[in-house]
Backbone as a ProteinNet text record, in pm:
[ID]
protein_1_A
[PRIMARY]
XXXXXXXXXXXXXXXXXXXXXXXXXXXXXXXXXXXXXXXXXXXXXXXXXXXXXXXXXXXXXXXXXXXXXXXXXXXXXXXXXXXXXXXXXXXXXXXXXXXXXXXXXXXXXXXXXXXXXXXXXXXXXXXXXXXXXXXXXXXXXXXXXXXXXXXXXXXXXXXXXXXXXXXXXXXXXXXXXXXXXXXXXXXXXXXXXXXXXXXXXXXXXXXXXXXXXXXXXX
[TERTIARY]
-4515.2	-4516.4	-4373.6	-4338.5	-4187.5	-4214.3	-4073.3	-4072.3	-4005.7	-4026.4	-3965.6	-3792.4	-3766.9	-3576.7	-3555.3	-3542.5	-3457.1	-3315.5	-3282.7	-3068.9	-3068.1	-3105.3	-3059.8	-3029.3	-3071.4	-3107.3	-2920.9	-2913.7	-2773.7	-2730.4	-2771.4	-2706.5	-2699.8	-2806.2	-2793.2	-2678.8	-2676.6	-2566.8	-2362.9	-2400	-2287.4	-2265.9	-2324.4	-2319.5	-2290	-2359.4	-2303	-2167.8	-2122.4	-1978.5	-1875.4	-1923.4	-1841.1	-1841.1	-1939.3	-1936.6	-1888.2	-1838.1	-1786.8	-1647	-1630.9	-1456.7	-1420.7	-1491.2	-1462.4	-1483	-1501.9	-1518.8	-1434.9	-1396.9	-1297.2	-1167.8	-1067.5	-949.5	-832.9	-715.6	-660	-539.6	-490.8	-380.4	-237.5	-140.7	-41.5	6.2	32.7	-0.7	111.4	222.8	322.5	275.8	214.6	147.6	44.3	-42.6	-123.4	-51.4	-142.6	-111.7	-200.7	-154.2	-262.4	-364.6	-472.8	-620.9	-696	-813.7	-838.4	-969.9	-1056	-1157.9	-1154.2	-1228.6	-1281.9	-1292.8	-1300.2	-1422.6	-1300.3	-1358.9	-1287.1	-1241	-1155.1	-1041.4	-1030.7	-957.7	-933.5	-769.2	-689.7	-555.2	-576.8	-510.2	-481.9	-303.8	-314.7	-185.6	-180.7	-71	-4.7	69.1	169.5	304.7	331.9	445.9	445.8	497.5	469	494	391.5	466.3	409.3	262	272	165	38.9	70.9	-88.2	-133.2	-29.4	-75.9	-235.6	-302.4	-446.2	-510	-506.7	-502.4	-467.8	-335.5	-226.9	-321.4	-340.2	-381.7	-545.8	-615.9	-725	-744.1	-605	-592	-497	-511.7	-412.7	-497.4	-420.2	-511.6	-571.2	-544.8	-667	-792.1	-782.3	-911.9	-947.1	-812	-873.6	-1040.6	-1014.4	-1116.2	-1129.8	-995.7	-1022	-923.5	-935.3	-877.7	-827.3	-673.5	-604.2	-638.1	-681.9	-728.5	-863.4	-948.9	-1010.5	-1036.5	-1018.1	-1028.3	-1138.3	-1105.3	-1197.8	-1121	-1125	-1045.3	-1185.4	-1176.2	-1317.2	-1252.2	-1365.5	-1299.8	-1280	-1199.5	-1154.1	-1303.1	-1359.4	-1481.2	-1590.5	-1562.6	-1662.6	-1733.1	-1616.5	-1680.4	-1787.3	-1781.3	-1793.2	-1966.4	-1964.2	-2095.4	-2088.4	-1963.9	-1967.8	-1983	-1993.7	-2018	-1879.8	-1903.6	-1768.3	-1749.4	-1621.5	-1570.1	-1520.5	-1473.6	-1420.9	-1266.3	-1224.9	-1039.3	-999.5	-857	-781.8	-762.9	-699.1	-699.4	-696.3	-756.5	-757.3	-763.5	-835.7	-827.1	-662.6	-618.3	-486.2	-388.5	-360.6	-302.6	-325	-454.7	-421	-325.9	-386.9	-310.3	-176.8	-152.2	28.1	100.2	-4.5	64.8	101.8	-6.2	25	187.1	161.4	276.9	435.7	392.5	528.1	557.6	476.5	483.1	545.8	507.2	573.6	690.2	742.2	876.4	970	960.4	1019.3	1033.7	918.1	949.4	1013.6	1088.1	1187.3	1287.5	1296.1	1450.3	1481.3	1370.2	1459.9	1518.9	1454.7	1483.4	1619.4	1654.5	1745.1	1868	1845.3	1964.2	2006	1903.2	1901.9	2018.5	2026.4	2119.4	2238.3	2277.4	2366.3	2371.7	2286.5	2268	2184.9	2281.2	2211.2	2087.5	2010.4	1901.3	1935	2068.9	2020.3	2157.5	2191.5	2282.5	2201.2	2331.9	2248.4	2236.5	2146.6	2112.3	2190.1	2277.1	2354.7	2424.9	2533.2	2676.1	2848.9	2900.8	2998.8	3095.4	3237.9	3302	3334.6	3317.6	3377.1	3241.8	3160.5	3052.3	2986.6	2984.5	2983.3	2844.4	2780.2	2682.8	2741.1	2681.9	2700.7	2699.5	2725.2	2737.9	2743	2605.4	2602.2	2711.7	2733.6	2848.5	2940.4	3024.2	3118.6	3006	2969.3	2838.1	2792.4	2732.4	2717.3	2867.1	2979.4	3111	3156.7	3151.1	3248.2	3156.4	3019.9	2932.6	2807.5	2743.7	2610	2667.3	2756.1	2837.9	2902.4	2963.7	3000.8	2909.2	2818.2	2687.7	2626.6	2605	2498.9	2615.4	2691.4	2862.9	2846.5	2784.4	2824	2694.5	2554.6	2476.5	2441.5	2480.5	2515.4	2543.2	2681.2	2694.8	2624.9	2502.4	2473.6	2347.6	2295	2159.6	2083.4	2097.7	2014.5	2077	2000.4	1961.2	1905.8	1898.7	1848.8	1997.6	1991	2111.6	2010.4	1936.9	1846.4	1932.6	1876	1928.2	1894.4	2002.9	1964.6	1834.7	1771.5	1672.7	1556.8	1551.9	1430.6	1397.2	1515.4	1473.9	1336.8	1365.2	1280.6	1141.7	1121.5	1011.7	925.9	1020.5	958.5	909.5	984.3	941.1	821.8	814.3	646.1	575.6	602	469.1	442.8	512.3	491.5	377.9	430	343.9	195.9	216.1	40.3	5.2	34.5	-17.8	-85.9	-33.7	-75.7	-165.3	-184.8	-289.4	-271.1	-141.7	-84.7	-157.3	-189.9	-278.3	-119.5	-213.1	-101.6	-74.6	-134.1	-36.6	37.4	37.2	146.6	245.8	254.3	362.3	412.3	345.1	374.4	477.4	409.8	539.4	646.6	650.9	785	856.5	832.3	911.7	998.7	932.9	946.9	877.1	751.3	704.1	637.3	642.8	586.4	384.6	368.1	184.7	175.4	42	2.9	21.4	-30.6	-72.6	54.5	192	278.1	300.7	247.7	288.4	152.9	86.8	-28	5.6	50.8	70	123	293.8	404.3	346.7	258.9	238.9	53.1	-22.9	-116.3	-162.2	-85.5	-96	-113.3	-60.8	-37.8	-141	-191.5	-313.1	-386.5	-447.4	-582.5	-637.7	-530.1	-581.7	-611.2	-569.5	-657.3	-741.3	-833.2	-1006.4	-1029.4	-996.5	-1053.4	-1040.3	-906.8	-953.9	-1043.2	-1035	-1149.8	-1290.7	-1338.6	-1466.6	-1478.9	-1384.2	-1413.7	-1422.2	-1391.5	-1377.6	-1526.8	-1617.8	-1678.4	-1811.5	-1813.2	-1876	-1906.3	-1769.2	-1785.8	-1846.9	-1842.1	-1878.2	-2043	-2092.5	-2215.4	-2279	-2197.9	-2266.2	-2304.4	-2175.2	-2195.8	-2346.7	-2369.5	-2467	-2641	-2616.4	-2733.9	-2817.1
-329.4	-474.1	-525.1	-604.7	-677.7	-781.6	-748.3	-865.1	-962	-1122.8	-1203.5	-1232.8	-1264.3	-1302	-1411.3	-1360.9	-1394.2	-1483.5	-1581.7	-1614.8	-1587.1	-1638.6	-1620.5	-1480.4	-1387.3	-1272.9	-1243.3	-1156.3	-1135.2	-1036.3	-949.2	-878.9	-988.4	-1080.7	-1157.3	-1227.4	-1326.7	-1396.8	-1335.8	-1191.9	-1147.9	-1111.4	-1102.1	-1060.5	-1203.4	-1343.6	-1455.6	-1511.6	-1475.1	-1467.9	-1358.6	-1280.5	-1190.5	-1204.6	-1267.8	-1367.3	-1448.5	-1555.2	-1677.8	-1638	-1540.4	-1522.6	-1475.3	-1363	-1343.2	-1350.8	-1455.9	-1566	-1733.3	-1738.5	-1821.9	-1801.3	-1838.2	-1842.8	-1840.3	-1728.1	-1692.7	-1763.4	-1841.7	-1892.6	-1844.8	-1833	-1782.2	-1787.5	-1734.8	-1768.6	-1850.4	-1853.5	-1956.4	-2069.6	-2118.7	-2210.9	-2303.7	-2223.6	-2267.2	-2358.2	-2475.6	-2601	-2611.2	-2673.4	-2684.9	-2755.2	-2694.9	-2763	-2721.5	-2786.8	-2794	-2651	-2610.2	-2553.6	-2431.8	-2311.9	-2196.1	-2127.4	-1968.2	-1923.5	-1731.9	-1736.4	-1615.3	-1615.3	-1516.5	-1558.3	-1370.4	-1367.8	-1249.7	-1269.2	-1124.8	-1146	-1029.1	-1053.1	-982.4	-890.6	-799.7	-728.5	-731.2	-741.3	-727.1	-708.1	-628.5	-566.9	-443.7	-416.9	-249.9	-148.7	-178.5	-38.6	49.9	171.4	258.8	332.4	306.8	331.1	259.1	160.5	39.1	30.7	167.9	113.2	86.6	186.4	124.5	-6.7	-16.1	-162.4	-301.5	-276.3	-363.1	-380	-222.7	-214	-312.4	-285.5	-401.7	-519.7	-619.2	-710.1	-815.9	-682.5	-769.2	-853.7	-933	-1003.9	-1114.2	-1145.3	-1220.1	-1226.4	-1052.6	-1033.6	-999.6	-992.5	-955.9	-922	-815.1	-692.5	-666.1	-601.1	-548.4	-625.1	-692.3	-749	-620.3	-663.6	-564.8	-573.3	-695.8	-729.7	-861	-822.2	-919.7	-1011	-1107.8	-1120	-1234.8	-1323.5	-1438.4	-1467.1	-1637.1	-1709.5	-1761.8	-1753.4	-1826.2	-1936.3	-2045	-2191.9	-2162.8	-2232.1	-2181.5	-2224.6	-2093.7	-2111.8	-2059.9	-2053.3	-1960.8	-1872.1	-1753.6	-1643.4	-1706.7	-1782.5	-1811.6	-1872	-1935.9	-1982.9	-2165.5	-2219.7	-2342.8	-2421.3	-2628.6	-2641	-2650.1	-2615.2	-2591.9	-2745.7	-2760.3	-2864.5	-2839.5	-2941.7	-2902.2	-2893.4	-3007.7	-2993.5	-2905.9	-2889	-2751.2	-2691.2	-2593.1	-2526.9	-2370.2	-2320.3	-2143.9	-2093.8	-2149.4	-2025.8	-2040.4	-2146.8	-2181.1	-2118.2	-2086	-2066.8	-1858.7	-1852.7	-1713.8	-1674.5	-1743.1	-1702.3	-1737.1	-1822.2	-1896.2	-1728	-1682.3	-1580.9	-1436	-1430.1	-1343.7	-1376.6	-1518.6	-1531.8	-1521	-1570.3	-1509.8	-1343.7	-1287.6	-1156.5	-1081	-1170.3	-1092.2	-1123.2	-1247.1	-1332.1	-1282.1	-1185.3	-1140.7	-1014.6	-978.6	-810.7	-820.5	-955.1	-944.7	-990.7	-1027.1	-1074.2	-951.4	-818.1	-712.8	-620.1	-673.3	-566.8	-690.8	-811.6	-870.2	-773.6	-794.3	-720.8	-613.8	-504	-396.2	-353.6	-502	-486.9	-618.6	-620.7	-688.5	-832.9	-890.9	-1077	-1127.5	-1255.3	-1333.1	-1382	-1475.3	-1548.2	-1676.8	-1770.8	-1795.7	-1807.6	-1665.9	-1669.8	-1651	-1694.3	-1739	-1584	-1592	-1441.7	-1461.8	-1587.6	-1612.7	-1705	-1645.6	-1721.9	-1729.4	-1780.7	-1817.1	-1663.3	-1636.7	-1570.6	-1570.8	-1747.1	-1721.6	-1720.8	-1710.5	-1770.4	-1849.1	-1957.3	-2119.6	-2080.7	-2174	-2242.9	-2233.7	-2181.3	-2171.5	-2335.3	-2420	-2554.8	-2527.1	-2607.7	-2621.4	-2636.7	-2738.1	-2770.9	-2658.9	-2602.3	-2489.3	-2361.9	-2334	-2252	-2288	-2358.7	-2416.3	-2375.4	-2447.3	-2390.7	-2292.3	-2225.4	-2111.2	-1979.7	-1972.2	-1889.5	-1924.7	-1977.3	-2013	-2074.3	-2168.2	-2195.2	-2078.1	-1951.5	-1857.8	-1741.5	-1818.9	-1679.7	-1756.7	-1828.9	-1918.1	-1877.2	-1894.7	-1880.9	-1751.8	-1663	-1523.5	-1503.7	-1536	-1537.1	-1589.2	-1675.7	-1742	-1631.2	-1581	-1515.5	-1350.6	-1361.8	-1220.3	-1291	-1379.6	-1484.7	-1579.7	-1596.8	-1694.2	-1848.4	-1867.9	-2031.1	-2147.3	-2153.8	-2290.3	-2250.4	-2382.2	-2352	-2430.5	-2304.3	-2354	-2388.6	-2485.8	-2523.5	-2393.5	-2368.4	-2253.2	-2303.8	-2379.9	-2449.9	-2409.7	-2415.4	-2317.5	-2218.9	-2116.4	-2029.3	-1971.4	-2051.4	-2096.7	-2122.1	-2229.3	-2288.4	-2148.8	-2074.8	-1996	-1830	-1837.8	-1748.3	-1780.1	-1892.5	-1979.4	-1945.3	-1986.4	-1974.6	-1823	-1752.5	-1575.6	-1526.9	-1606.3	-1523.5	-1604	-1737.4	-1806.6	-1772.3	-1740.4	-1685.3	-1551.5	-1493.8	-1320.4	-1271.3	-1449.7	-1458.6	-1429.6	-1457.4	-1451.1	-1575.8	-1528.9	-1651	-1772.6	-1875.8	-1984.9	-2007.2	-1979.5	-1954.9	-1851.1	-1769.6	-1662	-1710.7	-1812.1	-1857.7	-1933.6	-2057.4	-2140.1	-2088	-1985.1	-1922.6	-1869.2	-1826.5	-1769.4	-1813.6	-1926.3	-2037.5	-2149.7	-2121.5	-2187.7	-2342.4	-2357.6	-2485.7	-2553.3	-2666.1	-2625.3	-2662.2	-2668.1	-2626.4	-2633.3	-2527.1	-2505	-2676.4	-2802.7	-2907.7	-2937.9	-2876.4	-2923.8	-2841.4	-2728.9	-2562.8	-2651	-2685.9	-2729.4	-2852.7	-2948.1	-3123.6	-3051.7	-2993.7	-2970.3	-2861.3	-2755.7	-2641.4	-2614.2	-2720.9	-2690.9	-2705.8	-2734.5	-2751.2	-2622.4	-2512.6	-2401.2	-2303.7	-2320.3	-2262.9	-2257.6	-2275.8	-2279.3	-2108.1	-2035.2	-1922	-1840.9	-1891.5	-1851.3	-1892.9	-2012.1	-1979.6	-1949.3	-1926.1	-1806.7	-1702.8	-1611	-1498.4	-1503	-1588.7	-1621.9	-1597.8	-1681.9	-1647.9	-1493	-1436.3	-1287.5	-1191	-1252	-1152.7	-1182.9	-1322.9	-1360.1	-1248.6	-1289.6	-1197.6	-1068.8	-1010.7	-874.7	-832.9	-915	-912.1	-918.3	-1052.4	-1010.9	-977.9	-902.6	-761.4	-619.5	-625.5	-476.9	-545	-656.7	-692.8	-657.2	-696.4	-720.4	-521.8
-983.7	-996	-1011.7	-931.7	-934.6	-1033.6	-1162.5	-1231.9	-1165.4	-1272.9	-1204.9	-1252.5	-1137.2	-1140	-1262.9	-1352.2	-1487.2	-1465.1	-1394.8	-1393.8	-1539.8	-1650.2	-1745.5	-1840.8	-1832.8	-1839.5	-1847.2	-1952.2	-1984.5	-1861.4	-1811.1	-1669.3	-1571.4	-1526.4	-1437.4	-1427	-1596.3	-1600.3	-1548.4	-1625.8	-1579	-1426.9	-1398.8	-1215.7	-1195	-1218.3	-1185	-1180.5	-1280.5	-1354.6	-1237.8	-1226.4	-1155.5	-1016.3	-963.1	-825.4	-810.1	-889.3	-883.8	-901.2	-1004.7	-1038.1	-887.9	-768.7	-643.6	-579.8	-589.3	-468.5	-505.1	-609.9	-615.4	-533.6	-493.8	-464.3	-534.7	-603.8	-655.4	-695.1	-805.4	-794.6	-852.8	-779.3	-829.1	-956.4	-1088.5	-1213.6	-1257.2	-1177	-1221.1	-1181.7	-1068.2	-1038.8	-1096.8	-1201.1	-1326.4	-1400.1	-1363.5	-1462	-1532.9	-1682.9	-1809.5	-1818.6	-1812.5	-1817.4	-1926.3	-2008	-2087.7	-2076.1	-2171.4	-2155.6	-2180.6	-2199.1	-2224.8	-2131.3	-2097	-2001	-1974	-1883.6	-1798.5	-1711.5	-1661.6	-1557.2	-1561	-1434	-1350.3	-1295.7	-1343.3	-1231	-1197.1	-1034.5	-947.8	-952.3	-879	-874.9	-715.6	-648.5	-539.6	-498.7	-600.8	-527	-521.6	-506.6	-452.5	-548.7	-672.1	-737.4	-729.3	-717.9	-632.8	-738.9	-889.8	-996.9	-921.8	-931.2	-845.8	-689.4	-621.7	-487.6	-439.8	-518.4	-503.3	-533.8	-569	-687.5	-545.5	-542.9	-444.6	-278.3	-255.8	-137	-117.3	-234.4	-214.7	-259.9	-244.1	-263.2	-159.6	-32.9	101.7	200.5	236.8	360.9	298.8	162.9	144.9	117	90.8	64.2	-89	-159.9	-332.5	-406.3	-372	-393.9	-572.1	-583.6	-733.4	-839.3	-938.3	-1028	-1090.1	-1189.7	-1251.4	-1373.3	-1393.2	-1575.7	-1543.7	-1624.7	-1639.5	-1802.4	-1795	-1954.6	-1982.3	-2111.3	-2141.9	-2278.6	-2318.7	-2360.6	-2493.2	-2606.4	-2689.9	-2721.2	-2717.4	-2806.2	-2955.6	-3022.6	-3132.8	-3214.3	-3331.2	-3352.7	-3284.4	-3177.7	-3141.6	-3192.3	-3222.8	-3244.9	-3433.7	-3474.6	-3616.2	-3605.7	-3464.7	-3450.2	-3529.7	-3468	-3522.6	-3394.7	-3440.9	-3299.3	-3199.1	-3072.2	-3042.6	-2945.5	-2923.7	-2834	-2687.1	-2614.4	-2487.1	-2515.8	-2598.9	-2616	-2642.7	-2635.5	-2629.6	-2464.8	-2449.5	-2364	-2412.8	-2479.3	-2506.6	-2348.1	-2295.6	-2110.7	-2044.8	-2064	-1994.9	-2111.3	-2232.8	-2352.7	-2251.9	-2253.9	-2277.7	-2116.9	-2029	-1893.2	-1907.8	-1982.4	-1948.9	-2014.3	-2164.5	-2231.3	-2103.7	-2043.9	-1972.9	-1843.9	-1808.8	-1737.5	-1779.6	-1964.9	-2000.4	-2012.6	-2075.5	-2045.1	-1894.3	-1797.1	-1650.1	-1632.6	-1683.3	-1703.3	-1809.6	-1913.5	-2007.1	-1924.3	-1867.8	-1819.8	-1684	-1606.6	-1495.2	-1546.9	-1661.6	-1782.8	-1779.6	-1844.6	-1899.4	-1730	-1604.4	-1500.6	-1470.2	-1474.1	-1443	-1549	-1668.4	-1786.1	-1752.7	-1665.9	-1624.1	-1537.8	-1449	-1326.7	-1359.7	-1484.9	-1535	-1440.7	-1411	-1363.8	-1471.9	-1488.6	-1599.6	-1513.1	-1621.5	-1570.6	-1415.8	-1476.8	-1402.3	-1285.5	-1248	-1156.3	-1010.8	-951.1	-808.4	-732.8	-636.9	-554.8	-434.7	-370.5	-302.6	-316.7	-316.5	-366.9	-260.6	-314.2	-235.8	-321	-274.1	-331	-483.1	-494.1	-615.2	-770.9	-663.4	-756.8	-743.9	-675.7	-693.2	-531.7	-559.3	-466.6	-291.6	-207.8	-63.3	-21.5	1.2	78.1	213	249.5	370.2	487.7	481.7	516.4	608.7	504.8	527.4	581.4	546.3	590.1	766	806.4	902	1052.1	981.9	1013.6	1028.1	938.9	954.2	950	969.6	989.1	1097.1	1077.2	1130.8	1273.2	1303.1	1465.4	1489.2	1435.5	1507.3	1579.6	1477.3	1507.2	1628.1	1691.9	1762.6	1898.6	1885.6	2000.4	2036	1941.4	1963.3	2090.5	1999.5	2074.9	2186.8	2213.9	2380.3	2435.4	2411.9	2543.3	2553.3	2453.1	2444.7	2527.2	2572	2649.9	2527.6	2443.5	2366	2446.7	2432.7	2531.4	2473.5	2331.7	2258.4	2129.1	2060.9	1945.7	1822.1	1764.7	1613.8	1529.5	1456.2	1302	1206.5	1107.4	1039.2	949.7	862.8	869	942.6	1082.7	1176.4	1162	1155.7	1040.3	898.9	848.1	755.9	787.5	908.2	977.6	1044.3	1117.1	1196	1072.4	967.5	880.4	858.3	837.5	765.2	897.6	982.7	1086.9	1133.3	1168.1	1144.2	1051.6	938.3	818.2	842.5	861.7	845.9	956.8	1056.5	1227	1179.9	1077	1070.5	979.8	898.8	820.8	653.4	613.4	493	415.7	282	252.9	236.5	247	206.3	76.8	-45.2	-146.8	-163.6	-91.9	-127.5	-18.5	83.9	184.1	61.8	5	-56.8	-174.2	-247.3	-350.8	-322.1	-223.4	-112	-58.7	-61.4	18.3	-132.9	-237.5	-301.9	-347.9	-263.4	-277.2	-439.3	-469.7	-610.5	-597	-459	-504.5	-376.1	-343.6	-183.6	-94.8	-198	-140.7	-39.7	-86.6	20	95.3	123.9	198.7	334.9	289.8	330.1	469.8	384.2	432.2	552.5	528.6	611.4	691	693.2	804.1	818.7	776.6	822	921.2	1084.1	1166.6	1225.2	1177.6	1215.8	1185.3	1032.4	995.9	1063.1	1161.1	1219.6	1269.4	1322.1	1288.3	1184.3	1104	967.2	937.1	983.4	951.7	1067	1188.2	1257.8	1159.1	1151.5	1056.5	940	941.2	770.5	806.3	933.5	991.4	1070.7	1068.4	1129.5	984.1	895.8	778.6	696.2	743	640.4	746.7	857.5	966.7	926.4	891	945.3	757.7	676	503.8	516	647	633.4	719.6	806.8	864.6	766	695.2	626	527.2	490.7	379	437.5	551.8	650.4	649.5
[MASK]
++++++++++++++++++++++++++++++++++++++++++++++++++++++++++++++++++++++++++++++++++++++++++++++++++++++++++++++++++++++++++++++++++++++++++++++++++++++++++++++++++++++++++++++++++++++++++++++++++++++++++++++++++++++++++

């Protein structure tokens, strides 16, 4: 005899919970702005130390498979059994903690390699800020001169550059918040405005991935 489907049922609920956290859409944790409320939350790992390559590896494409931590945030009181409220933010309090934690631990690999915080990763000789300008001049027009006569046939702004990095990566199906943090944008909404013209093969890939998810289900 088949019992009946319980949602409430404490396994159910958690399988609910664990569907929604993956199947949400992942946000870069510097990107987390402060919102109020309780609950659970999931981060992902995606880079290449070589301890997590498993980990890393099922979390490419867009497809974030396996969370590296999963946690949950109680309203203050909770655990006490009082009545609880919505104000506060304990879920955003505990994620921001974790973001400082990754931010203290690239302070100590910056100290490591003797650069302060906030020295530049490209600089002029003496230190000082690259200016366009002189840049443009005395580099970027020699390089474009050079290339002429090697056959290049258009003269890009170094700027295009940039443009054509972005469209490479969203053509190949890089999610757009990870373009967006790479580029430096401060939220997908403008990675978005400025290059979602380009996206469009990415919900093609999106619909070949959701396909081939419910094929294997079928």
């Amino acid at each position: 005899m088949n019992l009946a489907f319980n949602p409430l049922d404490i396994p159910n609920l958690g399988k609910s919970v664990a569907n929604a956290i993956l199947e949400t859409s992942p946000t870069p944790i510097q990107a987390v702005s402060r919102f109020t409320g309780a609950g659970v939350y999931a981060i992902y790992y995606t880079g290449d130390f070589a301890a997590y390559e498993a980990i890393s590896a099922a979390n490419r494409d867009g497809q974030f498979d396996l969370p590296i931590y999963v946690g949950k945030a109680t309203p203050s009181g909770g655990r006490r059994g009082v009545t609880l409220t919505t104000t506060g933010a304990p879920l955003f309090s505990r994620i921001d903690d974790h973001r400082k934690s990754i931010e203290e631990e690239l302070f100590e690999e910056l100290k490591a390699l003797n650069r302060k915080p906030n020295e530049l990763l490209f600089q002029s000789r003496t230190g000082t800020p690259i200016r366009s300008s002189p840049f443009a001049r005395t580099v970027w027009k020699p390089l474009l001169d050079l290339a002429e006569t090697m056959g290049l046939d258009v003269r890009p702004r170094f700027q295009d550059l940039r443009h054509t990095h972005v469209t490479w990566l969203l053509e190949d199906g890089v999610p757009i918040y990870v373009v967006s943090r790479r580029i430096g944008h401060a939220s997908t909404a403008i990675t978005e405005q400025v290059y979602g013209h380009i996206n469009q093969s990415a919900d093609v890939a999106a619909l070949e991935v959701f396909s081939k998810r419910f094929k294997q289900a079928s």
